[in-house]
PyMOL CGO cylinders between C-alpha atoms (Angstrom):
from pymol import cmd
from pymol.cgo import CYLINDER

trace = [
    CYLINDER, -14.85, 10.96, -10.13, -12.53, 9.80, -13.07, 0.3, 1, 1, 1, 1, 1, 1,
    CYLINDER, -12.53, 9.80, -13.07, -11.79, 6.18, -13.83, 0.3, 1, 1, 1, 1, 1, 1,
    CYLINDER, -11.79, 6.18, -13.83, -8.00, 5.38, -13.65, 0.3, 1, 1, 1, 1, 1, 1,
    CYLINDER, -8.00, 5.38, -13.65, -5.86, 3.02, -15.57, 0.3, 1, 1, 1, 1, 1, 1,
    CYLINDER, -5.86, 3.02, -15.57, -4.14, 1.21, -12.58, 0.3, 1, 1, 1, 1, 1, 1,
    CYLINDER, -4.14, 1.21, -12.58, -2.92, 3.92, -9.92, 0.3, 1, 1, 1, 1, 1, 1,
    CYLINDER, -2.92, 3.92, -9.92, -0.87, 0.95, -8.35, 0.3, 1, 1, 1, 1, 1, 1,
    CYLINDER, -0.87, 0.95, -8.35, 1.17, -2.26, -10.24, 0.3, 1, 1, 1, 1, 1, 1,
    CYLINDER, 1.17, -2.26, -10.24, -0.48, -5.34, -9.93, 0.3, 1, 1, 1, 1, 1, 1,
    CYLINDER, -0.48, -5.34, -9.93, 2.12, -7.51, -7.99, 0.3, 1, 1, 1, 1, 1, 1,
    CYLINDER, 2.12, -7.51, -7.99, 3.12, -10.79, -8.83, 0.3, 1, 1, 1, 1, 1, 1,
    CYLINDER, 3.12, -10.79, -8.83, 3.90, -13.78, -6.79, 0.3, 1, 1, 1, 1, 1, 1,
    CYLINDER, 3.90, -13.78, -6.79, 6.74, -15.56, -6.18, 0.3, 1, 1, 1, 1, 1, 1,
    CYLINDER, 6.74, -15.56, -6.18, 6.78, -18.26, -9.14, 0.3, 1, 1, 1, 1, 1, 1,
    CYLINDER, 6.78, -18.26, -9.14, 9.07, -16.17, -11.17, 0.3, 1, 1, 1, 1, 1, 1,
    CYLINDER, 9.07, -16.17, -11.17, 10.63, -14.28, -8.63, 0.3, 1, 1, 1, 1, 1, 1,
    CYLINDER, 10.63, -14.28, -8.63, 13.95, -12.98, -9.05, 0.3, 1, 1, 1, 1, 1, 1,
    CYLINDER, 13.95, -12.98, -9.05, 16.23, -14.14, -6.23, 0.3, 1, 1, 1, 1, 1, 1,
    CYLINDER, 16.23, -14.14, -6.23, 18.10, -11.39, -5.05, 0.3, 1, 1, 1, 1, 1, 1,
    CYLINDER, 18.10, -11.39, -5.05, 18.54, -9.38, -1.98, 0.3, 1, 1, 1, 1, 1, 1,
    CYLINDER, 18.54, -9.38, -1.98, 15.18, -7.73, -0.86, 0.3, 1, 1, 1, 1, 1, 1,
    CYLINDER, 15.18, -7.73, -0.86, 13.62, -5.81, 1.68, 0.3, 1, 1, 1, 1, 1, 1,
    CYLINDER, 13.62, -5.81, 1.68, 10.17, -7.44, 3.25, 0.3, 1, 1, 1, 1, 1, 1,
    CYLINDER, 10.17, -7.44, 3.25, 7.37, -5.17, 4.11, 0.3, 1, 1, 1, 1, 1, 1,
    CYLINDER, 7.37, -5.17, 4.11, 4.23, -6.47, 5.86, 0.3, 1, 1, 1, 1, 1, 1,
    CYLINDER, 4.23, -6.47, 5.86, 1.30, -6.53, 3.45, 0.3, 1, 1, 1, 1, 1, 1,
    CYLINDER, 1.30, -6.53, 3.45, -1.67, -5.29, 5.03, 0.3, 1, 1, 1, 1, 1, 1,
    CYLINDER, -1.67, -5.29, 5.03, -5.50, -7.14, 4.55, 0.3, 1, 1, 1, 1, 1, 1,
    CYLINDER, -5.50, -7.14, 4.55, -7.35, -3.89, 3.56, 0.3, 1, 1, 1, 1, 1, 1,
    CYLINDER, -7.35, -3.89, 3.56, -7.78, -1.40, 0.21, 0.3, 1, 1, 1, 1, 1, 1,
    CYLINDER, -7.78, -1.40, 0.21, -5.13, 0.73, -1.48, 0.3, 1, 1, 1, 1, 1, 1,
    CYLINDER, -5.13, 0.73, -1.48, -5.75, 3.97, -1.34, 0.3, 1, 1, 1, 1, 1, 1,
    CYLINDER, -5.75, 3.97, -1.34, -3.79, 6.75, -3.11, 0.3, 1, 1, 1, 1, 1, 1,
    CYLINDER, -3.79, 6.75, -3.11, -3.38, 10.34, -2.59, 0.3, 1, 1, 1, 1, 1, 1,
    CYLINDER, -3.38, 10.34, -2.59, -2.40, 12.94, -5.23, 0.3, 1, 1, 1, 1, 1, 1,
    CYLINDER, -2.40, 12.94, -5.23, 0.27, 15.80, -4.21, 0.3, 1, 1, 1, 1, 1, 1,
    CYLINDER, 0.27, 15.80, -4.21, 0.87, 18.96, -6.48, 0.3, 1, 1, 1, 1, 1, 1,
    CYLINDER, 0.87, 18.96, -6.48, 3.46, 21.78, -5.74, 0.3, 1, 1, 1, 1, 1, 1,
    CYLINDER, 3.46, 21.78, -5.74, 0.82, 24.56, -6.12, 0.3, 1, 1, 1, 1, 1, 1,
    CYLINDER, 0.82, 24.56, -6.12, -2.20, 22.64, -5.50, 0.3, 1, 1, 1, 1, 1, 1,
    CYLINDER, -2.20, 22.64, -5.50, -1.08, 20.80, -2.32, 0.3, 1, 1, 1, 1, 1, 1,
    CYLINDER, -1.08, 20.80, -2.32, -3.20, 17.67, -1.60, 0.3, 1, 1, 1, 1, 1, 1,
    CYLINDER, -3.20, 17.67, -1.60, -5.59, 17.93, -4.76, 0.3, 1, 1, 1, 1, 1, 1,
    CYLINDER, -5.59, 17.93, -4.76, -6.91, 13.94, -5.56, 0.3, 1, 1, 1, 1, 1, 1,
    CYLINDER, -6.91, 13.94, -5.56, -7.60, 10.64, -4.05, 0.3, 1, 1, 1, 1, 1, 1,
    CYLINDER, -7.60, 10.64, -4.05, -8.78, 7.31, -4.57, 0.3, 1, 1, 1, 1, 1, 1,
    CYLINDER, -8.78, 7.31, -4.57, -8.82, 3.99, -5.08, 0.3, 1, 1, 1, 1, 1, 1,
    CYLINDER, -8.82, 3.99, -5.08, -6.47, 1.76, -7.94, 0.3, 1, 1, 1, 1, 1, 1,
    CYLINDER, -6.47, 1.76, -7.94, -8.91, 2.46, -10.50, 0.3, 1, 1, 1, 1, 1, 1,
    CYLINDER, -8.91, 2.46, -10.50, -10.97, 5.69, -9.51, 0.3, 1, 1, 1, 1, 1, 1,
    CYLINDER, -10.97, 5.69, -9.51, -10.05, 9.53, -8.13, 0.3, 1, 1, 1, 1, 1, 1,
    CYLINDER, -10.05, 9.53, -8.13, -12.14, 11.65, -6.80, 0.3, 1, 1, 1, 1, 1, 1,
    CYLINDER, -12.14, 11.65, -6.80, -11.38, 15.99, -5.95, 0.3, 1, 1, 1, 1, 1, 1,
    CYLINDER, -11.38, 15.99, -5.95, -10.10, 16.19, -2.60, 0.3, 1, 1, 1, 1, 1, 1,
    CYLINDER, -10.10, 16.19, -2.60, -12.36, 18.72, -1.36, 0.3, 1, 1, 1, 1, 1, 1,
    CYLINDER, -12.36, 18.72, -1.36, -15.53, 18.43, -0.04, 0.3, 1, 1, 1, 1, 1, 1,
    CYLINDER, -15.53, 18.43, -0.04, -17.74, 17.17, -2.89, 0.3, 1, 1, 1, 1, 1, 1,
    CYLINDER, -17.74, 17.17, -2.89, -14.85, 15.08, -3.85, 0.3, 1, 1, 1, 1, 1, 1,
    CYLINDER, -14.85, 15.08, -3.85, -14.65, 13.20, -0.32, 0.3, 1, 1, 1, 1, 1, 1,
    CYLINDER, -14.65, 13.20, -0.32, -18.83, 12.83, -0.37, 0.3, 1, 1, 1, 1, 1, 1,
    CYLINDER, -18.83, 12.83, -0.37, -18.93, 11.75, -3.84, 0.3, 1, 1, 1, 1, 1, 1,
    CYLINDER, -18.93, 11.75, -3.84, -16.33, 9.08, -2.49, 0.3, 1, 1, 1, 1, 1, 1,
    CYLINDER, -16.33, 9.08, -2.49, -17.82, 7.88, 0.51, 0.3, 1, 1, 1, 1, 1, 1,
    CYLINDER, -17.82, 7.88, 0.51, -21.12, 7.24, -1.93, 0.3, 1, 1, 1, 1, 1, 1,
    CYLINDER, -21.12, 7.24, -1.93, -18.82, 5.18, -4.27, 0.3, 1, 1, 1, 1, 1, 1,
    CYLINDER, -18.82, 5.18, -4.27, -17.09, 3.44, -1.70, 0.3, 1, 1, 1, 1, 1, 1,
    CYLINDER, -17.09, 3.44, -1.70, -19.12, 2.46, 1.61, 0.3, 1, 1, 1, 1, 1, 1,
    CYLINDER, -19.12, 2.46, 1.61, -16.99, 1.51, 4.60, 0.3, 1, 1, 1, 1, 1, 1,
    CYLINDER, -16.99, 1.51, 4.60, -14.20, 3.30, 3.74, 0.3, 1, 1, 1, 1, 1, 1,
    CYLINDER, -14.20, 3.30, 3.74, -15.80, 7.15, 4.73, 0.3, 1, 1, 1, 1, 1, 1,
    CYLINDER, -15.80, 7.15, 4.73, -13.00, 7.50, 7.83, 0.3, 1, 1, 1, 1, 1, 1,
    CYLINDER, -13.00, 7.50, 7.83, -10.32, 7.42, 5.72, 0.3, 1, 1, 1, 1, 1, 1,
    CYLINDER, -10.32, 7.42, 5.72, -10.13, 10.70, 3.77, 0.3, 1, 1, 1, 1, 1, 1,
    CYLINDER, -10.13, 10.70, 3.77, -10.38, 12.72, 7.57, 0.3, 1, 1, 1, 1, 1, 1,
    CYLINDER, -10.38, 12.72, 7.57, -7.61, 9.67, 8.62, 0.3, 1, 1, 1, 1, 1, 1,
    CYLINDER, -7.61, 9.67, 8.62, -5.10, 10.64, 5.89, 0.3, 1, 1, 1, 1, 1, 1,
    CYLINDER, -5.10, 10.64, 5.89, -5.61, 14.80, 6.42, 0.3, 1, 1, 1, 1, 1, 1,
    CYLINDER, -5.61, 14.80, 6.42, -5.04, 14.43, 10.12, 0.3, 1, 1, 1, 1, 1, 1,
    CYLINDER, -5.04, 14.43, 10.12, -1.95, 11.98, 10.29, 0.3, 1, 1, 1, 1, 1, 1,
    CYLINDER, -1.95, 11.98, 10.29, -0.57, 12.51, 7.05, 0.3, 1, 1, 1, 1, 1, 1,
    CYLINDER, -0.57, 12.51, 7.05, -1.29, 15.44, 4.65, 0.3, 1, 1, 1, 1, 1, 1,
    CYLINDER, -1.29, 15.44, 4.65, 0.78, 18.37, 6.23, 0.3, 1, 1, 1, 1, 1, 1,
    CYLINDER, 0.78, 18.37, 6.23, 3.87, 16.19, 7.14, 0.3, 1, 1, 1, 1, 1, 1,
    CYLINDER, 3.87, 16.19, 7.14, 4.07, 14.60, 4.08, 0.3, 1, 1, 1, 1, 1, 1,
    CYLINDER, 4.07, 14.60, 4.08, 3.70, 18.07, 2.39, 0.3, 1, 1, 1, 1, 1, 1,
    CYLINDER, 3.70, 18.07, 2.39, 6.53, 19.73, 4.78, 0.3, 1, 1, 1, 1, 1, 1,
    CYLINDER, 6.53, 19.73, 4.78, 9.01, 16.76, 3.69, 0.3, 1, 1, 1, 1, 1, 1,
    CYLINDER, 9.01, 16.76, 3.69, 7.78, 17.22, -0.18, 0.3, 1, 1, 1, 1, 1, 1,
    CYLINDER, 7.78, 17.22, -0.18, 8.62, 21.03, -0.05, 0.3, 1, 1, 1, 1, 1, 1,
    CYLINDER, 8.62, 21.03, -0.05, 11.97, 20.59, 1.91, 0.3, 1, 1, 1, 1, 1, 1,
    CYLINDER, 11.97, 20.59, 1.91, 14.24, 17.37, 0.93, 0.3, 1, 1, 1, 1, 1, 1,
    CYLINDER, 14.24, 17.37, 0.93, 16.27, 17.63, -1.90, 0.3, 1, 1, 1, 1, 1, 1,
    CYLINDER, 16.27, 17.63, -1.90, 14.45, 13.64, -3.34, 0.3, 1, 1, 1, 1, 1, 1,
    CYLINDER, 14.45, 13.64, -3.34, 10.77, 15.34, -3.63, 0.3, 1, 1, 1, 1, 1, 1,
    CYLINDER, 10.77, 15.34, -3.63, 11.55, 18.71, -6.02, 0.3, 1, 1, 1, 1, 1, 1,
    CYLINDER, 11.55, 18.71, -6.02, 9.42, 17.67, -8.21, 0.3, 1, 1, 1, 1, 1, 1,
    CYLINDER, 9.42, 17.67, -8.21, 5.92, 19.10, -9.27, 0.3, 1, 1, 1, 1, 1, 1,
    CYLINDER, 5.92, 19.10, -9.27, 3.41, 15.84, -8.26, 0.3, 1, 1, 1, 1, 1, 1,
    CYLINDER, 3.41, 15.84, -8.26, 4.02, 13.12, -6.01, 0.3, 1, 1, 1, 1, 1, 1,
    CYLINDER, 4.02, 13.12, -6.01, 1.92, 10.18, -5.05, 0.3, 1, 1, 1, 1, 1, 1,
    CYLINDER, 1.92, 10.18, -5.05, 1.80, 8.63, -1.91, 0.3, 1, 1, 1, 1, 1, 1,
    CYLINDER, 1.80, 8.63, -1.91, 0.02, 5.30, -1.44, 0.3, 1, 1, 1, 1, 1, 1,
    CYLINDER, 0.02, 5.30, -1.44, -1.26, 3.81, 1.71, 0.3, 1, 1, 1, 1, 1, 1,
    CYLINDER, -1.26, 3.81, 1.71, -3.26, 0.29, 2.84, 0.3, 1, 1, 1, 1, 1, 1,
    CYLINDER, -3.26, 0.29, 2.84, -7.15, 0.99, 4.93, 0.3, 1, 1, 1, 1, 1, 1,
    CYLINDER, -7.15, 0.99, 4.93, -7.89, -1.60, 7.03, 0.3, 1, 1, 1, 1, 1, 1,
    CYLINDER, -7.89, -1.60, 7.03, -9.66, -2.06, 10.66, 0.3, 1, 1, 1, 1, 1, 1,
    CYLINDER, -9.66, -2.06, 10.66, -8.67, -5.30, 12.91, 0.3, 1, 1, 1, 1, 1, 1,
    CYLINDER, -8.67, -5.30, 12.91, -11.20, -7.15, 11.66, 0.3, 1, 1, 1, 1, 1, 1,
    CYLINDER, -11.20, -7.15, 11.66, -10.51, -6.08, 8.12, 0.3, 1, 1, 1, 1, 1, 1,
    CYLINDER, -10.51, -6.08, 8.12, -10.49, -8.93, 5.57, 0.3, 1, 1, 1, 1, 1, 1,
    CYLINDER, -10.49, -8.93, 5.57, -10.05, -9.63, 1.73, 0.3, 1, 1, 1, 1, 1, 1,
    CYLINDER, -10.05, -9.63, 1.73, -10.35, -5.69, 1.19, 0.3, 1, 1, 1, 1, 1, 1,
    CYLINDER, -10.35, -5.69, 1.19, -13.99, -5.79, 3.54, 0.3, 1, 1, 1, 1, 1, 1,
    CYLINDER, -13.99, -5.79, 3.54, -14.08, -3.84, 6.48, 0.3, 1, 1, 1, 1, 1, 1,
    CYLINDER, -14.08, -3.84, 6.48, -16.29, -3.52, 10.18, 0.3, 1, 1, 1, 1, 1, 1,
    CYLINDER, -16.29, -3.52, 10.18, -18.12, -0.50, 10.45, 0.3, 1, 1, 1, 1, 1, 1,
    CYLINDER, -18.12, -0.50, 10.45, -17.75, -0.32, 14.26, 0.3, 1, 1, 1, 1, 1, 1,
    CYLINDER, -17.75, -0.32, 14.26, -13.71, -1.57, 13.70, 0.3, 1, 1, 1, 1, 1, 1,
    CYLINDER, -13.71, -1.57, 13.70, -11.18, 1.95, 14.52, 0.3, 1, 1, 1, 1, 1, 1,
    CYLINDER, -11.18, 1.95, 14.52, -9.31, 1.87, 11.10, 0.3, 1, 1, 1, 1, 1, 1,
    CYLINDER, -9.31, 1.87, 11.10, -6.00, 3.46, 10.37, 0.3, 1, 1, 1, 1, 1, 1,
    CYLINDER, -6.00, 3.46, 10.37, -3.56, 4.00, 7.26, 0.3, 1, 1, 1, 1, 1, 1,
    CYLINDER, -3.56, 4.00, 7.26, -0.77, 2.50, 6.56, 0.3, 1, 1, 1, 1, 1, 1,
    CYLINDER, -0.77, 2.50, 6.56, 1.93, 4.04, 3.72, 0.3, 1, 1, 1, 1, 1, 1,
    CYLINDER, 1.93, 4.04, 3.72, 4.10, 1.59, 2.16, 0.3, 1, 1, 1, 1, 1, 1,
    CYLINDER, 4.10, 1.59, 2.16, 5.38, 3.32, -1.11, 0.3, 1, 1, 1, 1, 1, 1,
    CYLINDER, 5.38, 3.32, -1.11, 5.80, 6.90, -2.56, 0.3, 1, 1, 1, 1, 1, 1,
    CYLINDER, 5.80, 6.90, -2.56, 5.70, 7.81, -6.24, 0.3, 1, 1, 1, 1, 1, 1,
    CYLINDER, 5.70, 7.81, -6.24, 7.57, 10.64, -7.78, 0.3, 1, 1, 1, 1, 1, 1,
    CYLINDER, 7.57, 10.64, -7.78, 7.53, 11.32, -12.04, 0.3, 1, 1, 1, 1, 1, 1,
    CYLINDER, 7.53, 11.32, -12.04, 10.70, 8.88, -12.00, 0.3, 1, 1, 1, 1, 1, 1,
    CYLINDER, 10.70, 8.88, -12.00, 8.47, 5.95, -10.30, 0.3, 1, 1, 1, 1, 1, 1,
    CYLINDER, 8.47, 5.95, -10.30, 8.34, 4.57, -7.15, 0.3, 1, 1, 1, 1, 1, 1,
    CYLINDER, 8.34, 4.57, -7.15, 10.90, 5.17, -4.91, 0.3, 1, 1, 1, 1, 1, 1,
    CYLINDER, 10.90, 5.17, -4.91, 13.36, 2.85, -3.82, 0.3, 1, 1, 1, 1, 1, 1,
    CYLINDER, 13.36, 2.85, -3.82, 12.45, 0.88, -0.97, 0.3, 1, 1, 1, 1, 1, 1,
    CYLINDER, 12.45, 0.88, -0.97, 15.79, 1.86, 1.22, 0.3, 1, 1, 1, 1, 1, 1,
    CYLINDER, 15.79, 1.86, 1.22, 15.11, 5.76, -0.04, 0.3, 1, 1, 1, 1, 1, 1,
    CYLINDER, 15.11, 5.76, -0.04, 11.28, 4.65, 1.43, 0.3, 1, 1, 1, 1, 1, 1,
    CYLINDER, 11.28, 4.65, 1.43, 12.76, 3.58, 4.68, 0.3, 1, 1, 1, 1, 1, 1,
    CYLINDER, 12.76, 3.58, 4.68, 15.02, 6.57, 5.42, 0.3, 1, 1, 1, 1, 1, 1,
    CYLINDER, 15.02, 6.57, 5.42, 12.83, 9.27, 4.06, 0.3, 1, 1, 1, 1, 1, 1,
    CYLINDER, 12.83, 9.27, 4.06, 9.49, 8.60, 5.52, 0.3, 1, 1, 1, 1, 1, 1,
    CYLINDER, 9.49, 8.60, 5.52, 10.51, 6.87, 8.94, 0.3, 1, 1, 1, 1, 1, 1,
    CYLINDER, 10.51, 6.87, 8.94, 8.80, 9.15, 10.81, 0.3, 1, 1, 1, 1, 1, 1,
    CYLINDER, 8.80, 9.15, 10.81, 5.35, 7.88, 9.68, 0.3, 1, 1, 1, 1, 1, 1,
    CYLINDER, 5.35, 7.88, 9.68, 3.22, 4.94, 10.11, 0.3, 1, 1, 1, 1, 1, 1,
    CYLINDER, 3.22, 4.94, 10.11, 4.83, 3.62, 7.09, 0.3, 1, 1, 1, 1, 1, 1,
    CYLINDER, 4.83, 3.62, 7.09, 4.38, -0.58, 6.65, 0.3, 1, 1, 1, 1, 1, 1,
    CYLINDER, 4.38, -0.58, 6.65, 6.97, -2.68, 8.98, 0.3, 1, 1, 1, 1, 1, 1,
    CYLINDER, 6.97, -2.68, 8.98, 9.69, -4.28, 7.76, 0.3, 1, 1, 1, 1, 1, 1,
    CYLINDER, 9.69, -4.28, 7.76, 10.01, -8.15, 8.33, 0.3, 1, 1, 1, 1, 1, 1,
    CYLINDER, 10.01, -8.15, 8.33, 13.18, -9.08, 6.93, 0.3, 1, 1, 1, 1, 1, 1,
    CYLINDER, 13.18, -9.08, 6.93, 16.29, -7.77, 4.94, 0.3, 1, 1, 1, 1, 1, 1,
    CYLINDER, 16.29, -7.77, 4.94, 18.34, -10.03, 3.13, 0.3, 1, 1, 1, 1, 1, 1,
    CYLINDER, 18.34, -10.03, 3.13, 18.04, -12.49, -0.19, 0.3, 1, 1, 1, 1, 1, 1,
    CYLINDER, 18.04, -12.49, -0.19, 15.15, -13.32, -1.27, 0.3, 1, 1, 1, 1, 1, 1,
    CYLINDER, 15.15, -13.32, -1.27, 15.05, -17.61, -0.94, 0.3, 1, 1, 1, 1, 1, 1,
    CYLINDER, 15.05, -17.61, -0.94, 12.82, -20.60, -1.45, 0.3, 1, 1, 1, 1, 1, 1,
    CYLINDER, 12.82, -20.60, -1.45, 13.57, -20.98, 2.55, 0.3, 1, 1, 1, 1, 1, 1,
    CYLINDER, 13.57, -20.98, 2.55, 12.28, -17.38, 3.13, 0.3, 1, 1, 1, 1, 1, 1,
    CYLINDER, 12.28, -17.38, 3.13, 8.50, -17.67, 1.29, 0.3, 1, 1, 1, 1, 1, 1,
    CYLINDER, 8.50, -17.67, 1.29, 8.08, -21.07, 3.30, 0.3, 1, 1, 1, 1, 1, 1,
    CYLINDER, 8.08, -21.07, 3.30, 8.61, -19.32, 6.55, 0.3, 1, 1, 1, 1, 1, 1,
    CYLINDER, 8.61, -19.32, 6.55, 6.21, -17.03, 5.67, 0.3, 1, 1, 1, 1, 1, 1,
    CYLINDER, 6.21, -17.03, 5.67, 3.85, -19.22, 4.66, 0.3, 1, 1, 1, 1, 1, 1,
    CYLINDER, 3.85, -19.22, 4.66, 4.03, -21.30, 7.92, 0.3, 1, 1, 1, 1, 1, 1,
    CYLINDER, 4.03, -21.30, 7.92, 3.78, -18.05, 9.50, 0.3, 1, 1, 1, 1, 1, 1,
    CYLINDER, 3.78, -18.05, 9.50, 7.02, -17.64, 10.62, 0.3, 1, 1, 1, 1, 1, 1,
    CYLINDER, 7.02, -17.64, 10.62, 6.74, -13.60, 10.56, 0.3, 1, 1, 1, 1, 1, 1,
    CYLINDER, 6.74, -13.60, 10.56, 4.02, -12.92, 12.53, 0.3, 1, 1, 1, 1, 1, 1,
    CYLINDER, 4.02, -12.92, 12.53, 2.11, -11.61, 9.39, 0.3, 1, 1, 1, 1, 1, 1,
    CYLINDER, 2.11, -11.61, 9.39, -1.81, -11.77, 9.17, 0.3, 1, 1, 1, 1, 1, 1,
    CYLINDER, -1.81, -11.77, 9.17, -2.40, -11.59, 4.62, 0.3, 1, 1, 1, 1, 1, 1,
    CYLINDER, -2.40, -11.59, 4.62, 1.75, -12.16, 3.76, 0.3, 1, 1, 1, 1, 1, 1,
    CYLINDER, 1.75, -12.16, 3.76, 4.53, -9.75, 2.88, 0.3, 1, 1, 1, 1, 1, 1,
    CYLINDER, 4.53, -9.75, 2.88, 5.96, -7.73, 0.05, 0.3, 1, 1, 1, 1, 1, 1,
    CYLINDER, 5.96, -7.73, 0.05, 9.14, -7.96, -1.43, 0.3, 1, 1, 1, 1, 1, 1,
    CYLINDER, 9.14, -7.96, -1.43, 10.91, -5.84, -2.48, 0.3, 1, 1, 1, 1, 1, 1,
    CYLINDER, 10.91, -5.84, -2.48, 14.33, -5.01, -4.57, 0.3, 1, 1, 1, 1, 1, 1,
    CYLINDER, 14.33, -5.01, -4.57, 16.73, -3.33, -7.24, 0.3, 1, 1, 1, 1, 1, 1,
    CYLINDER, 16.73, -3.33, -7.24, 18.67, -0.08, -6.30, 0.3, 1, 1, 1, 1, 1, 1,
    CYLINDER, 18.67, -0.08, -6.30, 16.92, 2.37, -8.10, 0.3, 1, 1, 1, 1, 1, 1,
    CYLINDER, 16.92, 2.37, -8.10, 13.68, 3.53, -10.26, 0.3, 1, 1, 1, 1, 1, 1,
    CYLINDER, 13.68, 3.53, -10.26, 14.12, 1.79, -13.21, 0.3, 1, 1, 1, 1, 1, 1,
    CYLINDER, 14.12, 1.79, -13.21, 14.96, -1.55, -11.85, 0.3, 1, 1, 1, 1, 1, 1,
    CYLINDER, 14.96, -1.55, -11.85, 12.92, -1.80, -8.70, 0.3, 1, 1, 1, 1, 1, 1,
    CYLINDER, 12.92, -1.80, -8.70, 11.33, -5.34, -8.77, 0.3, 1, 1, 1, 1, 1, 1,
    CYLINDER, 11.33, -5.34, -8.77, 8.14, -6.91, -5.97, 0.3, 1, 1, 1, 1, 1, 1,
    CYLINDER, 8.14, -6.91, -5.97, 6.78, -9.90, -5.41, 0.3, 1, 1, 1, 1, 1, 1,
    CYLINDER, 6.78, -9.90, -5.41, 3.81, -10.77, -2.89, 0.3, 1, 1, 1, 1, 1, 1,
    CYLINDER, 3.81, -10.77, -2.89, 3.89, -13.94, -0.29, 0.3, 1, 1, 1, 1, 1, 1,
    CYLINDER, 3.89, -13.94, -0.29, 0.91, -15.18, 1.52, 0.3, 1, 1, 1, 1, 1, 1,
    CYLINDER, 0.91, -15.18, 1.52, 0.64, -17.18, 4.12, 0.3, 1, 1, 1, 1, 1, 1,
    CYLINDER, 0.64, -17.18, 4.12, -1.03, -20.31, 4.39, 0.3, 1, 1, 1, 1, 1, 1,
    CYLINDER, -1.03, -20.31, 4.39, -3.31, -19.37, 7.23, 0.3, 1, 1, 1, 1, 1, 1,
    CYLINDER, -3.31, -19.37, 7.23, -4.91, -16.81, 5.35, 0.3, 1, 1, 1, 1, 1, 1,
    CYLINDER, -4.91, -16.81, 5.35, -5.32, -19.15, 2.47, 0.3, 1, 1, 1, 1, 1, 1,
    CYLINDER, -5.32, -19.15, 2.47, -7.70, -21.27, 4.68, 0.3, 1, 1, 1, 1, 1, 1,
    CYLINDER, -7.70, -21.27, 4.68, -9.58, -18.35, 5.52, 0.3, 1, 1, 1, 1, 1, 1,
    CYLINDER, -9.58, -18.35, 5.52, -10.16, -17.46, 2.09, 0.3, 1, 1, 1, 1, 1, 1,
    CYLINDER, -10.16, -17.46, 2.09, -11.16, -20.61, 1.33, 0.3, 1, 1, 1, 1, 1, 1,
    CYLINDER, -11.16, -20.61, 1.33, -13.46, -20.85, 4.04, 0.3, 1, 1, 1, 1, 1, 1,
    CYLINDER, -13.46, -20.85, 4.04, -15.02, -17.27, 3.34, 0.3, 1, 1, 1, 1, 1, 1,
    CYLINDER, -15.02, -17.27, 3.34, -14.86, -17.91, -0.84, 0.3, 1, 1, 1, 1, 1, 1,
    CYLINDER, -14.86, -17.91, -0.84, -15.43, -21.46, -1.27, 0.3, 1, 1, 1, 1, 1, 1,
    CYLINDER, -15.43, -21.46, -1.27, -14.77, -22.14, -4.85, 0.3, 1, 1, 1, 1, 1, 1,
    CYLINDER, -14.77, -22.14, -4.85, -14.15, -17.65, -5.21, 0.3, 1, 1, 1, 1, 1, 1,
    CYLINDER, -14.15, -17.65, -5.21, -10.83, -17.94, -3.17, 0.3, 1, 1, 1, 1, 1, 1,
    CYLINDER, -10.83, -17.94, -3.17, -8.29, -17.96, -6.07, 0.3, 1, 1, 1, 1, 1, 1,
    CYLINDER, -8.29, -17.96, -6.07, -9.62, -14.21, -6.27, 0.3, 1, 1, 1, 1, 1, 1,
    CYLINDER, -9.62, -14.21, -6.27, -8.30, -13.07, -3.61, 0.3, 1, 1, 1, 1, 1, 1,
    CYLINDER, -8.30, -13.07, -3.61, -4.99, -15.10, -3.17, 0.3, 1, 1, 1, 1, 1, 1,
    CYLINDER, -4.99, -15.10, -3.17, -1.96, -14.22, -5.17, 0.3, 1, 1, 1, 1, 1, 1,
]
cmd.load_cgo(trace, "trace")
């Protein structure tokens, strides 16, 4: 294992978003997981936002020893995703490039505030794709990796004050929120997270006076 400076931005929220036309994704109440791609290594790394592990064999124990309750998601990501995702890196004309990370959300049903039920079926989720220019756009997300369990889009259209109410009276028909996001290329891609206020309550249910931790 090697510690990692962030493998994913921190998003903000909305206070200072910009308000521009956007593209909503469904933000998923589990952990971020990322997964390394080389052009002569295939698959070679995983992990968390701040660790990475081998993805071999000793890498995925050492993992599951780090991380317990999250051991089904290194076999998830090599059955659904790993030779796919490699086929589309080798063969479109957007992914020549020699390492590419993919990132994708872990979560059960039951999943909540990044905890998870050991008897809950879990699944992955991608929502964004990193190439050595940055993350990819989010339409370039859309087209290129439709034919995964990428995250769902709510809403297309400008981002407005009207917009993060509805999702915050749940509106959507999201569980945690959504994720914004915008610009029209790598260097000026822009996201902002909304929450609803149902899962505020649960938070501060769960958190008591801990629940600003896991809001926005």
């Amino acid at each position: 294992m090697v510690k990692v400076k962030l493998a994913y931005p921190k998003i903000p929220d909305s206070k200072d978003c910009p308000w521009q036309k956007c593209i909503a994704f469904e933000k998923y109440d589990g952990t971020n997981l990322h997964w390394v791609w080389e052009f002569e290594l295939g698959w070679y790394a995983f992990g968390t936002r701040r660790d990475r592990f081998n993805l071999d064999d000793l890498g995925i124990a050492e993992f599951n020893a780090a991380h317990p309750g999250l051991e089904d998601a290194p076999g998830i990501f090599i059955r659904d995703f790993a030779k796919n995702l490699a086929s589309l890196f080798l063969q479109h004309p957007n992914y020549q490039c020699p390492e590419i990370t993919v990132f994708t959300e872990f979560f059960g049903v039951n999943s909540f505030a990044g905890m998870h039920k050991h008897d809950d079926p879990k699944k992955l989720v991608l929502f964004d794709v990193q190439t050595e220019q940055g993350i990819v756009t989010t339409e370039h997300f859309i087209n290129d990796f439709r034919d995964f369990n990428i995250a769902r889009v709510v809403y297309c259209g400008k981002l407005t004050g009207q917009f993060i109410h509805d999702v915050r009276q749940g509106k959507y028909g999201v569980n945690e929120g959504v994720i914004c996001k915008g610009g029209d290329n790598y260097d000026n891609l822009w996201m902002v997270k909304i929450k609803t206020y149902a899962y505020l309550q649960r938070l501060k249910e769960s958190f008591n006076n801990d629940w600003e931790n896991y809001w926005e």
